[in-house]
DOTIVO-128548 format. One record per residue (C-alpha): residue in one letter; x, y, z. Coordinates in nm, 4 decimals, padded with zeros to 6 digits. Each point is the difference from the previous one (the first is absolute). Example, Ala and Ser with C-alpha at 12.3 -4.5 7.8 and 13.67 -1.06 7.14 Angstrom:
BEGIN
residuo,X,Y,Z
A,01.2300,-00.4500,00.7800;
S,00.1370,00.3440,-00.0660;
//
This chain:
BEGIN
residuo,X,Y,Z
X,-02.3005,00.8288,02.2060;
X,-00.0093,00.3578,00.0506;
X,00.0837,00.2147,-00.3023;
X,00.2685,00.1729,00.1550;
X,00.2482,-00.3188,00.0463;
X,-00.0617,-00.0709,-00.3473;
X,00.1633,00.3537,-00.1056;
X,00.2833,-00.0631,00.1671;
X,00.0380,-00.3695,-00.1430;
X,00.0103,00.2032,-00.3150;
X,00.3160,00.1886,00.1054;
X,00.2796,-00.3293,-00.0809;
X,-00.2213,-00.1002,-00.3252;
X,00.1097,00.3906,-00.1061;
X,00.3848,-00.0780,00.1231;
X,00.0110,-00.2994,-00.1718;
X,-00.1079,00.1313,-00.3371;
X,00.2232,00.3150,00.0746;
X,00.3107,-00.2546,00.0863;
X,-00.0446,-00.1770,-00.2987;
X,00.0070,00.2555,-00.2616;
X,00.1777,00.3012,00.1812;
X,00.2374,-00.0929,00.2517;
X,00.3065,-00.1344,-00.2083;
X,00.1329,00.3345,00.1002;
X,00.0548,-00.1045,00.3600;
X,00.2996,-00.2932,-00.1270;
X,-00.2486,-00.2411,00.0726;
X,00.1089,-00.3951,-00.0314;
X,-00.3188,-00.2018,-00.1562;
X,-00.3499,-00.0074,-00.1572;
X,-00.2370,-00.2700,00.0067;
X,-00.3417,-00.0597,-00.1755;
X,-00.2257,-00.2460,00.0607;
X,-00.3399,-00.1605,-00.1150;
X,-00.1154,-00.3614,00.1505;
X,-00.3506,-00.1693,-00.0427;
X,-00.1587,-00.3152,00.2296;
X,-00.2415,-00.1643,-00.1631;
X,-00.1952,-00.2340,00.1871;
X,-00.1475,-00.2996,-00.1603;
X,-00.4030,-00.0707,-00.0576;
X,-00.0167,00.4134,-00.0179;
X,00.0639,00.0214,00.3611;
X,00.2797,00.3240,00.1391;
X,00.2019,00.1855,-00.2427;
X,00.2430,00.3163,00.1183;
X,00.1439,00.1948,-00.2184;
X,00.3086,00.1686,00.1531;
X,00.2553,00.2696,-00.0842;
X,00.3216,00.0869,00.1189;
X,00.2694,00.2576,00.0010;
X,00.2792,00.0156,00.1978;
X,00.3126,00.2712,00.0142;
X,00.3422,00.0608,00.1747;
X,00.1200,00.3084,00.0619;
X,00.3641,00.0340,00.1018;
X,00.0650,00.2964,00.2217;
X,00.3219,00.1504,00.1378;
X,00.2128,-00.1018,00.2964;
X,-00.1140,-00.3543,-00.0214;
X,-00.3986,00.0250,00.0383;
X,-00.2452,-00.1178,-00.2879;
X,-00.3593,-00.0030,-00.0285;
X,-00.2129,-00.2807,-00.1377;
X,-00.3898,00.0052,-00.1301;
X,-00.2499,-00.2638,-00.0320;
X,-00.3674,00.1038,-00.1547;
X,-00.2227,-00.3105,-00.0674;
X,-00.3386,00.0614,-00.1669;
X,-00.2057,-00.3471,00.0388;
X,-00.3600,-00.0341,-00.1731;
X,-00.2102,-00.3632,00.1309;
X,-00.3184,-00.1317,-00.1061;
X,-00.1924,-00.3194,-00.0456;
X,-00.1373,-00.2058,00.2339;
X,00.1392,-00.2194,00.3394;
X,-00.1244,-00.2926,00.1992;
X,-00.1607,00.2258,00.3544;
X,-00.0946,-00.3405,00.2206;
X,-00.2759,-00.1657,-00.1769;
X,00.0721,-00.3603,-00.0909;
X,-00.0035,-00.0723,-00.3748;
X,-00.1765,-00.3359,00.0654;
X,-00.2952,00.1596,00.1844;
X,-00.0410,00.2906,-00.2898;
X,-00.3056,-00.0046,-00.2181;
X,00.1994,00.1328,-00.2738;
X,00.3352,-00.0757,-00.1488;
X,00.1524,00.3924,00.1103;
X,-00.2124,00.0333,00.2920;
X,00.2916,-00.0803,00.2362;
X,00.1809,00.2870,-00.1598;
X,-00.0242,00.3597,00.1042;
X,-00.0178,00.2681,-00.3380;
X,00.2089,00.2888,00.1083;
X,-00.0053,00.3342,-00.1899;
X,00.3731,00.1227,-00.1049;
X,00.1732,00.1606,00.2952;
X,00.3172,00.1988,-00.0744;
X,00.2673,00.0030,00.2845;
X,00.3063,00.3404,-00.0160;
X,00.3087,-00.0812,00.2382;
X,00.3687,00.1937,00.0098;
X,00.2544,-00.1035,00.1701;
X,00.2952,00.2654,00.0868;
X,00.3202,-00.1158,00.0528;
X,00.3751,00.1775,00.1566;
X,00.3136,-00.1924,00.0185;
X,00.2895,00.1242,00.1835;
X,00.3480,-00.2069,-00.0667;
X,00.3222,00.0417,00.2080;
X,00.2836,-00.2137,-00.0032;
X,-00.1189,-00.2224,00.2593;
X,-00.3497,00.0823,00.0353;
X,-00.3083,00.0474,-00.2213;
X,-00.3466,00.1116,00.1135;
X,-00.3144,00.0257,-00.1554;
X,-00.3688,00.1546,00.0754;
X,-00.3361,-00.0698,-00.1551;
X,-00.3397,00.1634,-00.0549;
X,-00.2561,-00.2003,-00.1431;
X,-00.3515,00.0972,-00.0912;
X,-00.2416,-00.2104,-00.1688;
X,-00.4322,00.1100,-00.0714;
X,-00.2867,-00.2418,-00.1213;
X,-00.3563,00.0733,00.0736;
X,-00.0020,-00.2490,00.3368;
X,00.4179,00.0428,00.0894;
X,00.2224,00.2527,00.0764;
X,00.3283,-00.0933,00.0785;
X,00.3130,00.1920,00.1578;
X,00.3096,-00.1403,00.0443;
X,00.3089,00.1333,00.1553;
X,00.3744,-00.2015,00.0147;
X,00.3120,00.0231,00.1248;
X,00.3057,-00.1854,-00.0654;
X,00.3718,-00.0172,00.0931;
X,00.2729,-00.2546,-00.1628;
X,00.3764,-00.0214,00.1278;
X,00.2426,-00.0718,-00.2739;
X,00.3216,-00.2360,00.1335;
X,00.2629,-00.2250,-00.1318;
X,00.0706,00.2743,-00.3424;
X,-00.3753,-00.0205,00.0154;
X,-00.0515,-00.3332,-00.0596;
X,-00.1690,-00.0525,00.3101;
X,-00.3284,00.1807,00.0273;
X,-00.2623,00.0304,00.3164;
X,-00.3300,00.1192,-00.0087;
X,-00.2404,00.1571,00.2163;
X,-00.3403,00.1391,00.0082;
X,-00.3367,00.1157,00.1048;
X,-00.2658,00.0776,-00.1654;
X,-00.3551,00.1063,00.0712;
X,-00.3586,-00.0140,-00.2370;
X,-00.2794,00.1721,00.1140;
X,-00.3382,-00.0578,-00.2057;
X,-00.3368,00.1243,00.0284;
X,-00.2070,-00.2998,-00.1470;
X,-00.3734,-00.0084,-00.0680;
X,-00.1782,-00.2750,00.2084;
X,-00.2648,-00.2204,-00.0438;
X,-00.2935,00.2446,00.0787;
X,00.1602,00.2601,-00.1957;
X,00.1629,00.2208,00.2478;
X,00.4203,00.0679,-00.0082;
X,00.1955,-00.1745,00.2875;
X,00.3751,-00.0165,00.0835;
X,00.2536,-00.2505,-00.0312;
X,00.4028,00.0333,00.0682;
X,00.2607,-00.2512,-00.0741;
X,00.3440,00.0821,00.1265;
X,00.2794,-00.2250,-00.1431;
X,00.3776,-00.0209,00.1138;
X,00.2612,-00.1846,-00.2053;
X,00.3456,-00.0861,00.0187;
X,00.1936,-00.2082,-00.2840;
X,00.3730,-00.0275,-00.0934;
X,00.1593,-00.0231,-00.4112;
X,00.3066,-00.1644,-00.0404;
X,00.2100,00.0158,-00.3314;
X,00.1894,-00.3374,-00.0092;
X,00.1705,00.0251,-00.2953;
X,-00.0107,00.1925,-00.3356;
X,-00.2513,-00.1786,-00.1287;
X,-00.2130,-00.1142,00.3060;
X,-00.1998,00.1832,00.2425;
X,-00.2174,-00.1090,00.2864;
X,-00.3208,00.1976,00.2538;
X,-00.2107,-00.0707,00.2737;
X,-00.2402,00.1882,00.0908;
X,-00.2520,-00.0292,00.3573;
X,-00.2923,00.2283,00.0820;
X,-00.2848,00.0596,00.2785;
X,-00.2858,00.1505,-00.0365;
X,-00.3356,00.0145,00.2038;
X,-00.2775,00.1617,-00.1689;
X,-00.2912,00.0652,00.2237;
X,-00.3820,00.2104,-00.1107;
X,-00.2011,-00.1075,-00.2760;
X,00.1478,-00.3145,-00.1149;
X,-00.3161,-00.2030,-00.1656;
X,-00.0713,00.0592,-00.3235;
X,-00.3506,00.2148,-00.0639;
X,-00.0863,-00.1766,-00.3634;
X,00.0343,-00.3472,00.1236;
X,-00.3090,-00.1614,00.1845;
X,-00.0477,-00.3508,00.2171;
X,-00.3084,-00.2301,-00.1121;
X,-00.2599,-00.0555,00.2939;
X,-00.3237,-00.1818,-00.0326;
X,-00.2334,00.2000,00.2160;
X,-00.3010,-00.2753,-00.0471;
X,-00.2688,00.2422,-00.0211;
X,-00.3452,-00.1289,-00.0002;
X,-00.0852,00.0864,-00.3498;
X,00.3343,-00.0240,-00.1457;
X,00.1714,-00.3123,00.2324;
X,00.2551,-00.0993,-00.2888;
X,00.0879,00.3708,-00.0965;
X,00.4129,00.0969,00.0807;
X,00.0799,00.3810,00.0609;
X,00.3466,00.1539,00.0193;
X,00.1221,00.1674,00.3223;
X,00.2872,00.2188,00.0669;
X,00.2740,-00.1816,00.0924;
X,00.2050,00.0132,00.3025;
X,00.4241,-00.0105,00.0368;
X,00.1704,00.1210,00.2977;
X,00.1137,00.3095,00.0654;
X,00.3739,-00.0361,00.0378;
X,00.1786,-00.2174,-00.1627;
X,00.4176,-00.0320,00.0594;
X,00.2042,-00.1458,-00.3761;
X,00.3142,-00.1597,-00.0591;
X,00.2130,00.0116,-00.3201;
X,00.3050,-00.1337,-00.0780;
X,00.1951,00.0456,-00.3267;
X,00.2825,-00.1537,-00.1709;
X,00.1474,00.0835,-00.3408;
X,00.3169,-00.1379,-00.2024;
X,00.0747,00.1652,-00.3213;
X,00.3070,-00.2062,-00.2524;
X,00.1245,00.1086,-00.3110;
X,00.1168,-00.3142,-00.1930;
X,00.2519,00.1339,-00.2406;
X,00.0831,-00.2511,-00.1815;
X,-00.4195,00.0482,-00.1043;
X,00.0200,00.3277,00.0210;
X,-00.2837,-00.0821,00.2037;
X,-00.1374,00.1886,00.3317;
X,-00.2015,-00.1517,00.2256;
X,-00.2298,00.0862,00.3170;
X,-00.1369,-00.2176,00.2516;
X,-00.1936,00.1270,00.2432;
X,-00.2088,-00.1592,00.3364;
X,-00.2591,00.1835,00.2046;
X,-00.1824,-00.1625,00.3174;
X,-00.2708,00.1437,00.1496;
X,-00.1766,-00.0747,00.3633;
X,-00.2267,00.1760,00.1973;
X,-00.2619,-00.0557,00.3100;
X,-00.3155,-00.1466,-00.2213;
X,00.2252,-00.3278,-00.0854;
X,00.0456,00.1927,-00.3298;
X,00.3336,-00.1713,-00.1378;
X,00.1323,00.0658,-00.3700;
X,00.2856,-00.0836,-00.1803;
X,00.1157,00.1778,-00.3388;
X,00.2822,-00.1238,-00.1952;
X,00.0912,00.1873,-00.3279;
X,00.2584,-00.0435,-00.3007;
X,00.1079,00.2419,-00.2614;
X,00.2874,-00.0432,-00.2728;
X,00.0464,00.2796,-00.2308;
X,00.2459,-00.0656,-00.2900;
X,00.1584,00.2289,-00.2695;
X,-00.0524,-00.0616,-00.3797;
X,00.2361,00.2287,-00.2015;
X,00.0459,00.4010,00.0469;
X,-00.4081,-00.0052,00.0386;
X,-00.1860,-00.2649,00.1517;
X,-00.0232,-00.1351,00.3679;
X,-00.2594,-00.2829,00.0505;
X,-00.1159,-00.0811,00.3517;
X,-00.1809,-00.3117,00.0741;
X,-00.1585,-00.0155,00.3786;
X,-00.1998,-00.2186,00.2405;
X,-00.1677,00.0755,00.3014;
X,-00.2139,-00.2378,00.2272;
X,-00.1425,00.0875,00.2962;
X,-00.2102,-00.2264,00.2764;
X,-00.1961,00.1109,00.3468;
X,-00.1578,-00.1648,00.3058;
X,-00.3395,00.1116,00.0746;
X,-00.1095,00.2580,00.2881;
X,-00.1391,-00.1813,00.2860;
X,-00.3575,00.1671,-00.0432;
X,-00.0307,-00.0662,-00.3429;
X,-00.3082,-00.1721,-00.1707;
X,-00.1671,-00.0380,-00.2936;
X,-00.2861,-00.1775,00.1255;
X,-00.3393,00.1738,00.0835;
X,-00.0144,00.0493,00.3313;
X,-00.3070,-00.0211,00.2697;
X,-00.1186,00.3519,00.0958;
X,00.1118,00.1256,00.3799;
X,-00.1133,00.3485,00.1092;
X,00.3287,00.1155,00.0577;
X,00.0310,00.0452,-00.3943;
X,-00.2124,00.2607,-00.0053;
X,00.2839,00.2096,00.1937;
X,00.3361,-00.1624,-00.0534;
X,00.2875,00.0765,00.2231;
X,00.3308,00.0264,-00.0899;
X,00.1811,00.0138,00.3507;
X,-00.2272,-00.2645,00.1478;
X,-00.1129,-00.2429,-00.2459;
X,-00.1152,-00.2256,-00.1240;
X,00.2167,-00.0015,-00.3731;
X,-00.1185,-00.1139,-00.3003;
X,00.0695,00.0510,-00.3797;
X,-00.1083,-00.1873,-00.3381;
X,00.2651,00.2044,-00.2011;
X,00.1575,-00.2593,-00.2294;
X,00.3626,00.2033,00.0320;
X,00.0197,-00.0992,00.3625;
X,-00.0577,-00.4084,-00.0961;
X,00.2935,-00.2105,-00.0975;
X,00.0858,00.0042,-00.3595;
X,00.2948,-00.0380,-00.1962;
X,00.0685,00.2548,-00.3420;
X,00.2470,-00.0305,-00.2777;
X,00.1427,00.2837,-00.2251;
X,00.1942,-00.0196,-00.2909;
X,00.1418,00.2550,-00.2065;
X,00.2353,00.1037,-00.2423;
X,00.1013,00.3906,-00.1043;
X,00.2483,00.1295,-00.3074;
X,00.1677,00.3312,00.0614;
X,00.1423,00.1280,-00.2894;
X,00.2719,00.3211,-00.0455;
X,-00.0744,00.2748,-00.2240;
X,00.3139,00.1570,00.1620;
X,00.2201,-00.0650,00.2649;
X,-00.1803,00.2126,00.2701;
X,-00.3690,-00.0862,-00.2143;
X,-00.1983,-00.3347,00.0046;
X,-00.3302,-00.0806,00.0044;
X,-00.1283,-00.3412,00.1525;
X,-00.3040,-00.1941,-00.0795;
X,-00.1138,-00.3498,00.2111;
X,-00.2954,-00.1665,00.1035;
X,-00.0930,-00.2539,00.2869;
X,-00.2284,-00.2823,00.0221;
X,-00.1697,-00.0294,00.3985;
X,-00.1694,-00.3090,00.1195;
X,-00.1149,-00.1001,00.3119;
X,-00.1898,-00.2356,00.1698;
X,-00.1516,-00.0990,00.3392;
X,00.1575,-00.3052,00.2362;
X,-00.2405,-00.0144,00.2600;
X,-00.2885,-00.2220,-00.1210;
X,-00.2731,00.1872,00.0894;
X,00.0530,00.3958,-00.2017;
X,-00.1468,-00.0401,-00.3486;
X,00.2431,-00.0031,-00.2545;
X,-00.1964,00.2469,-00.2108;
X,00.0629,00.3243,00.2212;
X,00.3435,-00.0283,-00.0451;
X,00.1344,00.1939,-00.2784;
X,00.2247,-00.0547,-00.3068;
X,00.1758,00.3162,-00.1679;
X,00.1926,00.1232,-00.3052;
X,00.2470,00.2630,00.0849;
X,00.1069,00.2175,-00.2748;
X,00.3074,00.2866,00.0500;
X,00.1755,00.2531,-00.1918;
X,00.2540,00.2967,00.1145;
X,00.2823,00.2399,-00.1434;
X,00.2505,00.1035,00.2007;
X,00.2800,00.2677,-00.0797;
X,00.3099,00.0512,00.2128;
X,00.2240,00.3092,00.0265;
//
């Protein structure tokens, strides 16, 4: 990463401490704060993140929003080798040094009576990424606007550092469409469907495939070699939400479904559930649940693999694919969590939760070790105007 794109990643880490301690001159509508931790278990990943996020209300109906996200990783990550065949009990595990990742994301909303429109920058820098994102959207208010559709495009264009250390390109252009419906006063409904087809540098650089090259002098030894994931890949998504308030609980509730296809015979299903429920003047307690399952790519495999020459220089376009990356196997993870909130004032609160991830592998053949368990700890302020 040249020196230069990091001094301009600089420039939104500037706005965003300038937003959040100067602008309230500008009318502006909300300030958020916020600090979250995920702590693998056995002393694997950890990222430490920060968050801030302002509205800025401008004149004639426009506003401007601001996202700065500071995230700091370290510890170590299963890169291909198979724990069974280790010689030690963390040799399976890659030791990575802390890496610190900057990203902004910019943010203007127009609203007219029947139409709103929005467009987004986005820039994100870590030592091996650099990410640019641009957005566009347009929703059409009918029925006393209780009858909302959604369109979209958007476009990221990355500059990611490959496996022999050079920086390659990858795009992924996404359209969208979805609809919101207001059915009654206390019940609201959305779906959501997107496209996308990302095409470049898709394989991950840090994760390796175990061959057995049966050298003379060393016939049982297994190296690692790049792996190898087509070039283009096309994505389905389809989400569903339905948020109830139960009033005679004073209880609110979201329920929310995401599928997920694309062209590897990647399938995955997500199905979350929050509650949040007021205590008095100060408290509001949130319970939640998330589980979430996927199919395996059809060129994954964990098992070591006989060496071919054509590893030596895969192909992306051609062929043939392979990958031992455990996220592409099929595995099943839980999530449960519960946050308070609590109100200093009416337009102050401060919220505190934590999360408990667990996952684990369904195909019979993935070790169970590489896949990891996390605590997830969260706190944020927010103060409206």
């Amino acid at each position: 990463m040249n020196s230069f794109s990091v001094k301009i990643l600089s420039i939104p880490m500037w706005l965003l401490i300038f937003r959040l301690f100067e602008i309230s001159t500008w009318g502006q509508n909300y300030l958020r704060g916020k600090y979250r931790e995920w702590l693998e278990d056995n002393d694997r990943i950890e990222v430490r993140s920060w968050y801030g996020e302002t509205e800025v209300s401008l004149q004639k109906n426009w506003s401007f929003e601001f996202l700065g996200t500071i995230d700091a990783w370290s510890g170590a990550t299963p890169y291909g080798l198979p724990p069974e065949l280790a010689s030690n009990p963390r040799e399976w595990l890659k030791e990575v040094p802390e890496e610190i990742r900057k990203a902004g994301l910019f943010t203007i909303n127009k609203i007219t009576k029947k139409h709103d429109f929005t467009l987004e920058y986005g820039i994100s820098d870590e030592p091996d990424y650099l990410s640019r994102s641009y957005a566009f959207q347009h929703s059409l208010k009918l029925a006393a606007d209780t009858f909302i559709l959604t369109s979209g495009f958007s476009l990221q264009d990355d500059s990611v550092k490959n496996f022999s250390g050079n920086f390659v390109d990858k795009k992924t252009p996404t359209i969208a469409l979805g609809l919101s419906r207001i059915l009654d006063k206390f019940t609201s409904i959305t779906f959501n469907l997107s496209y996308s087809w990302p095409n470049g540098y898709l394989s991950d650089p840090y994760k390796g495939i175990p061959v057995n090259q049966r050298f003379i002098f060393s016939p049982n030894d297994v190296f690692l070699f790049e792996e190898n994931r087509p070039g283009q890949r096309n994505v389905f998504v389809l989400y569903s939400e339905l948020s109830r308030y139960v009033e005679s609980l004073n209880l609110g509730t979201h329920l929310n479904y995401r599928y997920f296809q694309d062209d590897y015979d990647l399938k995955g299903h997500t199905f979350e559930v929050e509650g949040s429920r007021r205590f008095g003047d100060h408290w509001i307690i949130s319970p939640r649940y998330r589980y979430y399952q996927q199919d395996q790519v059809s060129f994954y495999s964990p098992i070591v693999r006989k060496y071919e020459s054509f590893m030596d220089s895969p192909n992306a376009s051609l062929g043939p694919f392979y990958s031992a990356d455990h996220r592409l196997s099929s595995f099943n993870s839980h999530t449960f969590g519960l946050k308070f909130s609590y109100f200093i004032k009416d337009n102050l609160f401060v919220d505190a939760g934590y999360d408990r991830y667990l996952t684990n592998g369904r195909d019979g053949k993935t070790d169970e070790r590489v896949y990891p368990d996390a605590n997830i700890f969260t706190i944020g302020l927010q103060l409206d105007y």
